[in-house]
Structure formats: C-alpha cells, structure tokens
TORSEKOL-649865 format. One record per residue: residue in one letter; x, y, z of N, C-alpha, C in turn. Coordinates in steps of 0.02 Angstrom, whole numbers, plus 50000, padded with zeros to 5 digits. Layout:
AXYZXYZXYZ/...
***
This chain:
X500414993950000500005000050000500435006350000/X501165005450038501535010750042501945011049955/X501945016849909502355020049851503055019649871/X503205022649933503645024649944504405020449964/X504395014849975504965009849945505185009149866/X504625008649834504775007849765505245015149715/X505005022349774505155028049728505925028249796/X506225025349817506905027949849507425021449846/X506965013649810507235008549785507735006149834/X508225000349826508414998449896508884999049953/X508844995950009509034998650052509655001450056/X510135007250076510725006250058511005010550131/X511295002550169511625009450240512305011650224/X512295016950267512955020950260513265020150296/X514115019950298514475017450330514425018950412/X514755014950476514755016350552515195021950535/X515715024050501516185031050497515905035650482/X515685034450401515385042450404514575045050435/X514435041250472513785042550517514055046950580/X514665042450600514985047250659515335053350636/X515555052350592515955059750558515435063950570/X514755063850527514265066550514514135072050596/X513995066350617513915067650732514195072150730/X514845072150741515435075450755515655082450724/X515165080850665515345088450651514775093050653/X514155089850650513525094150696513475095350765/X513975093350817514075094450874514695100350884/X515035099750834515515104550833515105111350818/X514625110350792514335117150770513695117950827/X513575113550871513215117950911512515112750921/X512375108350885511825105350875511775100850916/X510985097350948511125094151016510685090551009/X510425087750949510025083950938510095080450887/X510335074150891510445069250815509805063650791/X509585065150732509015061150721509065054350678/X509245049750698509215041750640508795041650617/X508695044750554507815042950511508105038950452/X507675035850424507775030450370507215027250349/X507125024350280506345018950277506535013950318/X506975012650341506815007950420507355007050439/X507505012350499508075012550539508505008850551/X507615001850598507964997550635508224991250583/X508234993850521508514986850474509354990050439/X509664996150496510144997850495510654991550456/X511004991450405511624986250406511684979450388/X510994980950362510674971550352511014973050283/X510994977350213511094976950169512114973350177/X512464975150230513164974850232513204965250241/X512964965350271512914958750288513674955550329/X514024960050370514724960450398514524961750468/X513914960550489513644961550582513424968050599/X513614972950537513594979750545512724981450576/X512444984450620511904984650652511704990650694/X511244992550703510864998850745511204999050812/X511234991550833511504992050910512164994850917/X512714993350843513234995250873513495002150852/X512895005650788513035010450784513035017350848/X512435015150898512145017050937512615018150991/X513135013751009513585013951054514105019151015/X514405015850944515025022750922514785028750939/X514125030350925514015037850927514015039951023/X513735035851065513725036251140514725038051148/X515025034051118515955034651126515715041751115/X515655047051088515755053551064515655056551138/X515305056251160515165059251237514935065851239/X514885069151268514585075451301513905075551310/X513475083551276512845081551316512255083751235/X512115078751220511745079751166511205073151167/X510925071951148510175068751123510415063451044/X510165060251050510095053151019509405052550996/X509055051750942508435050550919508275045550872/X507915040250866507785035450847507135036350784/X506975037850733506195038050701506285032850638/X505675030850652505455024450580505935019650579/X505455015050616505765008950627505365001950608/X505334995050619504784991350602504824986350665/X504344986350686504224979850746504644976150758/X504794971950689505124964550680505844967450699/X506044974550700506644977850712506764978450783/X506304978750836506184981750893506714973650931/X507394974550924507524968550979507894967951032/X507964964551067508214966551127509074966851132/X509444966951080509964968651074509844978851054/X509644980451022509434986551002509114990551090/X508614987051120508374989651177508914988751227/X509324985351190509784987451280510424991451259/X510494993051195511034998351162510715005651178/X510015006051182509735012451209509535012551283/X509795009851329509675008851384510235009851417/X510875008051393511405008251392511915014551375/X511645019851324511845026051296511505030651308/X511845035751373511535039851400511015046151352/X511595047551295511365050551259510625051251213/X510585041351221509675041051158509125043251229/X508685045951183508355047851205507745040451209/X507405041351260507065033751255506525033651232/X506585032651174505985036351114506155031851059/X505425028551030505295025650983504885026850915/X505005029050874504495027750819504385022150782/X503955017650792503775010850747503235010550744/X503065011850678502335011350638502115003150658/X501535004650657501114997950678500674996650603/X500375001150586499865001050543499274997850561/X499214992650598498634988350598498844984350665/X498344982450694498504976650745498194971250748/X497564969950695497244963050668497734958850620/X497774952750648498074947250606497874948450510/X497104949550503496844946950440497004954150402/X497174960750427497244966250409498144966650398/X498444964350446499014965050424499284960350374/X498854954250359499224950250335498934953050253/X498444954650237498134959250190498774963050157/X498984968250205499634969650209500224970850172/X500374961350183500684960150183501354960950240/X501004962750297501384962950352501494956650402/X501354952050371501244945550405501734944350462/X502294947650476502774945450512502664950350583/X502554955150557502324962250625501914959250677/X501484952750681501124953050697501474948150750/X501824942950761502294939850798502744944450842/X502694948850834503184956150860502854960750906/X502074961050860501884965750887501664965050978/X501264960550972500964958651026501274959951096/X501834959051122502094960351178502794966051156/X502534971051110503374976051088503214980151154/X502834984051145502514987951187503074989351284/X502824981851303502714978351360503664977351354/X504164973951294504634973451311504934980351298/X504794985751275505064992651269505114994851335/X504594996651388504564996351441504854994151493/X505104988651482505294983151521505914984651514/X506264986651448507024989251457507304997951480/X506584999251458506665007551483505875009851495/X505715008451555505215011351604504835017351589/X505335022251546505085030451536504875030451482/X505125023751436504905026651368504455028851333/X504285033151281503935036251235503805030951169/X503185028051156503145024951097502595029551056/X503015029650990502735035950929502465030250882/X501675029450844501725023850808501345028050758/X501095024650704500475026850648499955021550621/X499575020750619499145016950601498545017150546/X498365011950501497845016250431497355014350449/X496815016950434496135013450444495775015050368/X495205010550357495095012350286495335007450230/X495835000950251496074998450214495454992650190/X495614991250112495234985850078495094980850125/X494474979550130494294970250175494254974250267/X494404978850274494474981350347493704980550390/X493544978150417492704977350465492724979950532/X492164980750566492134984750590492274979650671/X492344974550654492814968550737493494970250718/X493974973050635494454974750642494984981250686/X494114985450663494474993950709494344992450761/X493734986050820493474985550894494384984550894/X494664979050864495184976950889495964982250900/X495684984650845496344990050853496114993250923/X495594998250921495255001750960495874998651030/X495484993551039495584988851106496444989151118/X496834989251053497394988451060497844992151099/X497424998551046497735005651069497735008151144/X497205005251175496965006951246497465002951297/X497564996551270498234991951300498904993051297/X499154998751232499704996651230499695002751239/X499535009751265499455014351277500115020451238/X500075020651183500675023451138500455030051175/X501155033551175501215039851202500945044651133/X501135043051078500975048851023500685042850974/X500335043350949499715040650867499545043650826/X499925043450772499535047450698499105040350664/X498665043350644497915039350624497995040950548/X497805038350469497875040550428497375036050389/X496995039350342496465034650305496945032150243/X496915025650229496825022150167496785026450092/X497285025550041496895028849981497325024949965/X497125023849890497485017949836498125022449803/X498785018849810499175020949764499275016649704/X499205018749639499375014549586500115012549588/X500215007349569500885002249560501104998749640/X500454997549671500644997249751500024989349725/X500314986349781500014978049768499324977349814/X499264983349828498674984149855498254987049807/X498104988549770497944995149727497444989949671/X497774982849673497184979149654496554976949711/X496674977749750496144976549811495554980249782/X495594984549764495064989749770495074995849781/X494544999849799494425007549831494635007549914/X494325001449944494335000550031493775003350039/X493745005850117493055005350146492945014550108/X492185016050124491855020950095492425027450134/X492345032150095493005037950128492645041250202/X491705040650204491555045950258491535040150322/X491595031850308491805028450354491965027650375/X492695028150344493515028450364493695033650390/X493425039450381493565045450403493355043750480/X492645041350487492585040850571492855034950596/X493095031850554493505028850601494105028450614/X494425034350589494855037050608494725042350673/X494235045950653494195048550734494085045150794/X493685039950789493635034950831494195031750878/X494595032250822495485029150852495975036850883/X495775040450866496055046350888495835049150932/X495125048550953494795050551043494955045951075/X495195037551077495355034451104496315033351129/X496475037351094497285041051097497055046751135/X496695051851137496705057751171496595055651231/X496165049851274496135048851326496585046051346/X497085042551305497905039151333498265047751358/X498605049551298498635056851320498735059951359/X498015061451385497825067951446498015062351506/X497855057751506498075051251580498995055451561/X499325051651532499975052251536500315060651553/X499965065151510500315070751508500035075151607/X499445072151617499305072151671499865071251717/X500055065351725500415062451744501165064451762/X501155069751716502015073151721501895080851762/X501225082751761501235088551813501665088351883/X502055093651892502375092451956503025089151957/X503045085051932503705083651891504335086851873/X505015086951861505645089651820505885085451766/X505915090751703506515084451664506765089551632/X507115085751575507705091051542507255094751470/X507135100351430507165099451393507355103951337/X507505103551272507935107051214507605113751209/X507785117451207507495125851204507435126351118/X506985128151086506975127951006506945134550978/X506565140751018506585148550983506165148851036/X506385157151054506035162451087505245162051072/X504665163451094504075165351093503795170251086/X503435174051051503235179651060502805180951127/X502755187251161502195188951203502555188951270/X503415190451243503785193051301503715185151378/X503805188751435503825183951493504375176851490/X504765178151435505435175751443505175166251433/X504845166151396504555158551353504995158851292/X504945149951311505245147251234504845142551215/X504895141651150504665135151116505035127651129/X504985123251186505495119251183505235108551174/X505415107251177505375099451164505745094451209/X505575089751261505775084651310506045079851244/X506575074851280506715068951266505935063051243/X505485064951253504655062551240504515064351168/X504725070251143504325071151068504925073151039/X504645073250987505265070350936504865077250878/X505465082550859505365088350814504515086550755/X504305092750742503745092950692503095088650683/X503365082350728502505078350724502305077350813/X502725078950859502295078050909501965083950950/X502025083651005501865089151060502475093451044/X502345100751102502925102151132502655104951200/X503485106951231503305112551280503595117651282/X502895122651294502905129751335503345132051390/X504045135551380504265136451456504325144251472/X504315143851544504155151351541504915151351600/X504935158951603505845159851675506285157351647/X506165158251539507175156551540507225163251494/X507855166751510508155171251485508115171651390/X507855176151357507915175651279508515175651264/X508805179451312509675179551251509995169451261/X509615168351275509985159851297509895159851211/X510495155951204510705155051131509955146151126/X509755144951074509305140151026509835132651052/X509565128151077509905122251052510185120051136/X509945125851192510365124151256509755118051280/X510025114651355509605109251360509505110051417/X508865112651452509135116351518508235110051547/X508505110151644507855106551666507325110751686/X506825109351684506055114051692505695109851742/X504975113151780504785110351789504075108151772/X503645102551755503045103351708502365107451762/X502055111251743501475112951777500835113251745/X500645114051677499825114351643500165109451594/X499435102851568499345102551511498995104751502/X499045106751415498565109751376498575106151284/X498085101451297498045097851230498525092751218/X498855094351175499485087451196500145093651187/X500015097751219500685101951230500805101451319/X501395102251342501535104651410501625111451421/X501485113851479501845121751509502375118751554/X502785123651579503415122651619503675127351643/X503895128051716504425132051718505005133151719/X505465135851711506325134551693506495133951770/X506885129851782507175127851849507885133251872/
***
C-alpha cells in the first residue's frame, strides 16, 4: 500500500564512519540533537551483511560523549530487539523514544498487508520497550480504511490502542496508490467511514494522552529550548526527550532568559497540560 519503497528503491546503509563523522561535526557546530531517520532505521546494516547493526552504531556515537540527544524515528516491529533495547538503555545520550509504525493490529488486516511478520512482534513490543526503559515514549501510525477492513477489525485495534497505551498516534485513512500491490484490492472502505473511524481511534489516543501528560504535572526533566516566543515573559518554544521535532507535542517554558542561545538543554519544571502540549517552568 506504501509507494514509497519503490520511489527511493533499495536499502542502502551508510557506513558506522561516516555517520559518526557526520555527529561530530554537527556537534562541533552547536547542534544537540541527532536524528536516525531512514525507511527503516531498525534494518540499519542488514544490506552489509558484515554484523554491521543499529545496536552498534548506537554505542560509536554514545563513545563521542558530552551532552546531546540521540533520536531514533521509523523503525519496524520485527526491528524492535532486545539487542537494540539494551544499546538504548545503555547510551546515555538516546533519548528513550521510539517511532515504529504499527499500521494495523488485526492478524487478517496486516496480513492483507502484507505485514504478516509484525504481527509475531507486535503483541508484547510495547510491554518489552518498557521493560528495558520504564520512561519510554512509543510514537506509532496506524491506517484505517484499508480494503477488506470490518468493523471487529477497528473494535480490535481500538482495544489495542487502549492496551498498549502509545504515548503519540498518527491515524491516517487508506487511499489507493497505483503500482502498490494493494491498489488491486480495490477502493477500501467508503471515505466518510474511514474518516470516522479514524476519529474513533484518535479520541481513544486523546484519553491515553491527557492520563499520561497528566501524569508529568509536578514533575522535572530536561528539555531542548527551540526559539524564543512571542508575548515577552521570557518563554520558549521547547521539546523533552518525549517528542521528537514537527510531528509531536511540545513544551511551553516560561523563567528562561531570551538571550539563551537556541539548542541549550536546560531542566524545567512541568505545571499545565494543555492539549497534547506541556507548560513549564525553567528551573
């Protein structure tokens, strides 16, 4: 169903050197946040076929030391393993933050898919993410709308979502891409169907949410200062080790100085949610 393997064709990782070069010279310039994005992170090194892997890239870059952020996005289940979870458990620097698309959590939907293997993975990822890092943040996406999809398929997701309680969920309807092996399936379910049931899955994330973000009132943690705010009172735009730049939350902090140079990593403490943003004050 996804275009987008076919238009960036195959996998090709880049060497453990020049990834750290790469580090090393965005830290020299000031930058305090490194992001691993890829069509699938966690299949880092498989193309080398020499052991080369996520886990051990994860440690070279931790050798670099000081005080910067580690970020993990787009990954795949079958990737999620416990050599990888204890390389971020292990490196002060990652932030304990996951992005791994789920898409679906019914057997007959994923296997539709063609995700047949996610589904051996999926079931307890959640539960072992946790289990290696207690704090973590799981970022996932999921489609609804897909060809053959019924309505015991979304109870099940529904149900899923409420269990496996993902900290962040983007919801996305179904549309056919031509040259995609889905695209013979059909149209999928009707668009004003899919549409609610996409909201359906997304009020059932808002009540994960407000529980969790609840949850951090009163609280301290660290987080990245991104730009000044307008409306004076010495606010910034900033982001926790929890969300991950342009698709998640952020937070509001108020009591830090504007001339503080972009990029510092200072601790706050949380006091209002508001939506899936935090307020804070600078410590």
């Amino acid at each position: 169903f996804c275009a987008i393997p076919g238009i960036r064709g195959r996998y090709r990782s880049r060497t453990v050197t020049s990834v750290v070069q790469e580090a090393e010279a965005l830290l020299q310039r000031g930058i305090r946040e490194l992001n691993l994005v890829s069509q699938d992170t966690t299949g880092y090194g498989r193309d080398w076929k020499d052991g080369t892997n996520l886990p051990g890239l994860i440690h070279q870059l931790g050798r670099l030391g000081g005080t910067f952020w580690i970020r993990l996005l787009y990954g795949y289940p079958t990737g999620v393993t416990d050599a990888l979870l204890d390389a971020m458990a292990e490196t002060p620097q990652v932030c304990h933050y996951l992005d791994v698309p789920i898409q679906h959590s019914h057997p007959d939907v994923l296997a539709s898919m063609k995700r047949g293997g996610t589904v051996t993975s999926l079931g307890n990822m959640a539960f072992r993410i946790r289990r290696a890092m207690p704090d973590a943040a799981i970022r996932t996406t999921c489609l609804v709308g897909f060809p053959g999809e019924t309505e015991e398929h979304v109870r099940h997701l529904e149900e899923f979502l409420r269990c496996a309680a993902f900290d962040h969920v983007g919801v996305f309807v179904y549309s056919p891409e031509e040259g995609t092996p889905a695209f013979s399936l059909g149209p999928g379910v009707d668009a004003d169907e899919a549409e609610a049931r996409r909201t359906r899955l997304l009020e059932v994330q808002r009540a994960v949410v407000d529980r969790k973000l609840e949850a951090r009132i009163g609280t301290t943690g660290e987080v990245l200062l991104e730009n000044p705010l307008d409306g004076g009172a010495q606010c910034w735009a900033a982001r926790n080790r929890y969300q991950a730049p342009e698709v998640d939350g952020c937070v509001r902090v108020s009591g830090i100085k504007a001339r503080k140079p972009a990029g510092q990593i200072v601790t706050v403490r949380y006091t209002v949610a508001a939506g899936y943003d935090l307020h804070a004050v600078g410590q």
